[in-house]
C-alpha positions in Angstrom: 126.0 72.9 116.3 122.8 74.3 115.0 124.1 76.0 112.4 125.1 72.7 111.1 121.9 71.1 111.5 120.8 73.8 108.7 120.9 71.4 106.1 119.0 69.0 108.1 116.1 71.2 107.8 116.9 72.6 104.1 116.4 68.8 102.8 113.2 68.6 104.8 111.6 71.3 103.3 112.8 70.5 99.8 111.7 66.8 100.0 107.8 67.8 100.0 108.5 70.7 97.5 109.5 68.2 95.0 107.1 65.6 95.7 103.7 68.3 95.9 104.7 70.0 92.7 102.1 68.3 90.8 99.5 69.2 92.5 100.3 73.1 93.5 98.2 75.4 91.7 100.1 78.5 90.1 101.4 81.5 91.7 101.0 85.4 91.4 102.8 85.9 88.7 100.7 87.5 86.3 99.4 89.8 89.3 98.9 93.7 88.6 101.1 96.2 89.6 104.8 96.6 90.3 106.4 94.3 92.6 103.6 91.7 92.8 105.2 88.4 90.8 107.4 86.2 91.5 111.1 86.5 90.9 114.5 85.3 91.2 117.5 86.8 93.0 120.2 86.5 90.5 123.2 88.3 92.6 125.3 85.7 93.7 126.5 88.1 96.3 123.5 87.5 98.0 123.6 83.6 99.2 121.4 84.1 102.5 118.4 86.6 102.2 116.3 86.8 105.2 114.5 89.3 105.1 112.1 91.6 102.4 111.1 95.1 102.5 108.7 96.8 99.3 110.8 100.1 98.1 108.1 103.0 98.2 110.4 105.0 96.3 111.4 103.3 93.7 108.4 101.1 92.5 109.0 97.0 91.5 112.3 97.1 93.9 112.7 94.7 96.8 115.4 95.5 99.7 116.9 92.3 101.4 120.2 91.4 103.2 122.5 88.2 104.2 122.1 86.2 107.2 125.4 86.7 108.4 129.2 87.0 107.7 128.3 89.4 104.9 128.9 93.0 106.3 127.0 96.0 106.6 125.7 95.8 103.2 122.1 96.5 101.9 120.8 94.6 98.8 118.0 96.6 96.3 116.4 94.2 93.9 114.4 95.2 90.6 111.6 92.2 91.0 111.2 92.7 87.3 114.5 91.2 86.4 116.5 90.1 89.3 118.9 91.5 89.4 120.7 93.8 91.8 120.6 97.7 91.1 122.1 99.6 94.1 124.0 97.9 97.0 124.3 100.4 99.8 127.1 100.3 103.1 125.9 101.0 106.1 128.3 103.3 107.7 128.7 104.1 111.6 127.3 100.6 112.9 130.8 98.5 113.3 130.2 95.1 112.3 127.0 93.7 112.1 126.8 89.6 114.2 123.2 88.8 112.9 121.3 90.6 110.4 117.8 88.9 110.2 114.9 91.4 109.4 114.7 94.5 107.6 111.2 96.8 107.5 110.3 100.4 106.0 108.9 102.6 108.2 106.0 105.8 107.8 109.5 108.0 108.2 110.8 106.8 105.0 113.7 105.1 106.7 114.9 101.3 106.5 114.7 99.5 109.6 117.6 96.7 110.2 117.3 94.2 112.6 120.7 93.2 113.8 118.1 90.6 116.6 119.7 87.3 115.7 121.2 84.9 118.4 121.7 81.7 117.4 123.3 80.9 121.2 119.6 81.2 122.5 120.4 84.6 124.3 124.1 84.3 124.6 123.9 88.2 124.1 122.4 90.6 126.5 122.0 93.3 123.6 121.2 93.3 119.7 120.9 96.6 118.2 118.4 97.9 115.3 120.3 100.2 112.7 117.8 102.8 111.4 118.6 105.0 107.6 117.0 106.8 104.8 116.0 105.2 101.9 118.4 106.3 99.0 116.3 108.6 96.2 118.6 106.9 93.6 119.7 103.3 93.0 123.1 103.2 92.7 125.9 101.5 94.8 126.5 104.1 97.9 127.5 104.7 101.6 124.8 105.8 103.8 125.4 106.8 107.6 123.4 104.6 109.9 122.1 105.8 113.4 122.4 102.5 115.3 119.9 101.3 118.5 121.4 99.2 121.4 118.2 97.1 122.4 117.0 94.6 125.4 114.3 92.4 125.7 112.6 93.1 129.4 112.8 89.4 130.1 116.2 88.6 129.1 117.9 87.9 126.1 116.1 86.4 123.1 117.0 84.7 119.9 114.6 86.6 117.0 114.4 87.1 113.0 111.4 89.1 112.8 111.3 92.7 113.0 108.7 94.8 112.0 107.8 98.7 111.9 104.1 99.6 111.8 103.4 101.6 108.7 101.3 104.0 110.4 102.6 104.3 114.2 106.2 104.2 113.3 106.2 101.6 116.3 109.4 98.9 116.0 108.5 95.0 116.6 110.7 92.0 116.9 109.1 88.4 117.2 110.9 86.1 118.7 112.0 82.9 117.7 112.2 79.6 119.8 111.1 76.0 119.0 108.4 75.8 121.4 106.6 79.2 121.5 108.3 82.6 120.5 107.0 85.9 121.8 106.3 89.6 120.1 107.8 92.2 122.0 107.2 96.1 121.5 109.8 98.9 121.4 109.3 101.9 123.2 107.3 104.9 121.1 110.7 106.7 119.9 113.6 104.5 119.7 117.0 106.7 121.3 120.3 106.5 119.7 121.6 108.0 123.6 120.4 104.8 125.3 119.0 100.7 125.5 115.2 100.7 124.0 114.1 98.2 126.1 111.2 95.8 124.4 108.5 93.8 126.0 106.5 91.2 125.8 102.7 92.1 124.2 102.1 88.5 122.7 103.1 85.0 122.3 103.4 83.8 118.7 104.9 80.4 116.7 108.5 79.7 115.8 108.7 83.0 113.5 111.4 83.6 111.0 109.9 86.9 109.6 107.2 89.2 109.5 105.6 92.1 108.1 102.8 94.7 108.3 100.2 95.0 105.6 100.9 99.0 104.3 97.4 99.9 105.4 98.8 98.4 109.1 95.5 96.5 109.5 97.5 92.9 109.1 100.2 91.5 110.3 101.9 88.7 108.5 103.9 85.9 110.3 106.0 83.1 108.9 108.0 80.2 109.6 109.7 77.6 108.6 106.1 75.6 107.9 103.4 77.8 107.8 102.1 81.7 107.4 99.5 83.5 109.3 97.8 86.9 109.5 96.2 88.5 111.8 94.1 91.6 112.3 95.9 93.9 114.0 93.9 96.6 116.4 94.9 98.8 119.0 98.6 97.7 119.0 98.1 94.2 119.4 97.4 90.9 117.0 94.1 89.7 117.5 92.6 86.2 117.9 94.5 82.9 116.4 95.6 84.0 113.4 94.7 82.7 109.9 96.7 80.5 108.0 97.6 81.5 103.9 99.2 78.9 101.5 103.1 79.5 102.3 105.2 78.3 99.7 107.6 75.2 100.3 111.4 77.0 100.9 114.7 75.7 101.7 115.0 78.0 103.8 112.4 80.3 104.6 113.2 83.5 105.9 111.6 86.3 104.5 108.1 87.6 104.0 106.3 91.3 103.0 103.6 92.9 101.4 104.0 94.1 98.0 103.3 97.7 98.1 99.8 97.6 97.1 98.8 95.5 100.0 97.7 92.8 97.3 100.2 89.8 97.5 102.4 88.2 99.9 106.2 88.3 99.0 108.0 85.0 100.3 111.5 84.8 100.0 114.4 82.5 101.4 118.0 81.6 101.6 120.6 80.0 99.1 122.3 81.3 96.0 119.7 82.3 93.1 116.8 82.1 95.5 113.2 82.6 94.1 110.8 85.1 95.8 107.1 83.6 95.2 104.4 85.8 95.2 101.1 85.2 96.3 97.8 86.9 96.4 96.5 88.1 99.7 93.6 86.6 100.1 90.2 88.3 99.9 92.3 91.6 98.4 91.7 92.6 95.2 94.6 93.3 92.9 94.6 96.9 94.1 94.9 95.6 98.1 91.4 96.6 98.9 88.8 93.9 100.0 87.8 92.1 97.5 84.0 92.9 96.3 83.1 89.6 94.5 83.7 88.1 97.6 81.5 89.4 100.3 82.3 87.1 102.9 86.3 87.3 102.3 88.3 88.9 104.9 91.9 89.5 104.9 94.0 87.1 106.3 91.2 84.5 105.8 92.7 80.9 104.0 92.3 80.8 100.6 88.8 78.7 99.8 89.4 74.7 99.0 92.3 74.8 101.7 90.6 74.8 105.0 92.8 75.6 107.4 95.5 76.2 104.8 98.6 74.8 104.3 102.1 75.5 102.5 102.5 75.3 98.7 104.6 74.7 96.7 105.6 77.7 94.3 102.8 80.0 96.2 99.7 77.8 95.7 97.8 74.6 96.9 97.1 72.9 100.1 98.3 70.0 102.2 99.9 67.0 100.0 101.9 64.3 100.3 104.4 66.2 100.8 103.5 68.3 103.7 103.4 65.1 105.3 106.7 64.4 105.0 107.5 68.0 105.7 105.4 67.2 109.0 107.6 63.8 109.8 111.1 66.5 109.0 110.1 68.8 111.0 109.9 66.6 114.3 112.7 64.5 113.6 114.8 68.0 113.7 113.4 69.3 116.9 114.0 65.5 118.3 117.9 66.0 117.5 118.4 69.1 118.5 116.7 68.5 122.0 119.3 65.3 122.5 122.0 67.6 121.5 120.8 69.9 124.1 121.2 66.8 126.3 124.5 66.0 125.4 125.9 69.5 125.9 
């Protein structure tokens, strides 16, 4: 039942996406670098990405995967075009149930989150599926080593995993309508047993998530909103600050680009456009920003207060985040009397 109430929340987000576009100020696409402007996913292969992870091998080149009832497949995306240069098969992980994050870690290796549960913790496992990052883009099979993992407080649904860039450390934020949680994996993950994962942090209804490539930020999204926050000594620090999220149908997928210097935000659906948008306080080259002493990263961007989602990767609240606002609670009202009625 909630995967039917899907388009429920697609035509709330789209509403206010139409009716802010006048008002939304441009977004990152004439940014420097490889990888940092906006693009569309042209494979139509790929009809539910949810999730984003910056190639370092292979500069300008996105990796993302399906939602679900896709396979054990691995998309790479040249941002420059669109279009789909290597799809790799994940061998020695049977069939994947939920594929909802993906991360690159210091090792070189792709990170695969296999976390989701759309039962609320009707499984007492999800696993992690760890392998190299191919050294050429072309369509190939890759052996997988695959992690059994538990949450220590019982089973969770999540779509947010990340790997610290520096630490090698796995993360997965959970999801849940009320408050989610971020959980940390042990030091080394083992292929011999269950990586148990616990509970370091409480965060907002998270759909992705990604480290900043210095590891000094981490980025949260969700349906409504994006945050970063500084990140010290293993842990997020204070509130978090909010950045100007684009309006998505279905927003599911958030990282860096690989010079630290814009946002990537992705969703779902067939020919779905990735929206850059500067980081800001960062210069082009991801370093603080010198014109502006006072910026910090993570800070909102200045005319937005407390920030707000954009359309197309820029502006603050309008009209339409009102009725984004207004969406939003009339969801979480039906699916509580569904709940009820179960």
């Amino acid at each position: 039942m909630r995967r039917l109430l899907r388009p429920v929340l697609c035509a709330a987000v789209l509403v206010p996406a139409v009716l802010s576009s006048p008002a939304v100020a441009l977004a990152a696409d004439g940014a420097e670098g490889p990888g940092t402007s906006s693009f569309t996913i042209s494979d139509p292969r790929i009809k539910e990405s949810s999730g984003l992870a910056a190639s370092r091998k292979h500069p300008g080149v996105y990796w993302t995967h399906n939602d679900s009832e896709d396979g054990p497949y691995l998309y790479a995306v040249d941002s420059a075009s669109g279009r789909t240069v290597a799809r790799v098969t994940m061998t020695g992980v049977g069939r994947p149930r939920d594929v909802e994050g993906i991360s690159l870690g210091p090792d070189g290796n792709l990170y695969v989150g296999d976390i989701g549960d759309n039962a609320d913790g009707s499984w007492n496992h999800v696993w992690i599926y760890r392998l190299p990052e191919p050294d050429r883009l072309a369509d190939t099979t890759v052996k997988a080593t695959q992690f059994t993992v538990r949450y220590a407080d019982g089973a969770r649904n999540a779509e947010a995993l990340m790997v610290h860039p520096v630490t090698g450390r796995v993360y997965i934020a959970s999801k849940s309508e009320d408050s989610g949680h971020l959980y940390e994996g042990p030091a080394r993950l083992s292929a011999s047993g269950t990586n148990v994962f616990r509970r370091v942090g409480d965060v907002p209804w998270v759909t992705d998530g990604a480290f900043s490539p210095d590891g000094r930020q981490l980025v949260l999204r969700g349906y409504f909103f994006a945050e970063t926050y500084p990140w010290k000594d293993g842990r997020a620090v204070g509130e978090g600050e909010r950045v100007n999220a684009p309006f998505q149908g279905q927003a599911e997928a958030v990282t860096y680009s690989p010079d630290g210097s814009t946002l990537m935000f992705g969703s779902e659906g067939e020919g779905s456009r990735v929206v850059a948008v500067p980081v800001p306080g960062r210069a082009a080259d991801g370093t603080p920003d010198a014109t502006r002493p006072g910026a910090k990263p993570g800070a909102a961007a200045a005319g937005g207060g407390t920030g707000g989602a954009a359309a197309e990767g820029g502006g603050g609240f309008t009209v339409g985040a009102v009725v984004l606002v207004l969406g939003a609670a009339a969801l979480l009202a039906m699916r509580r009397l569904l709940r009820r009625g179960d």
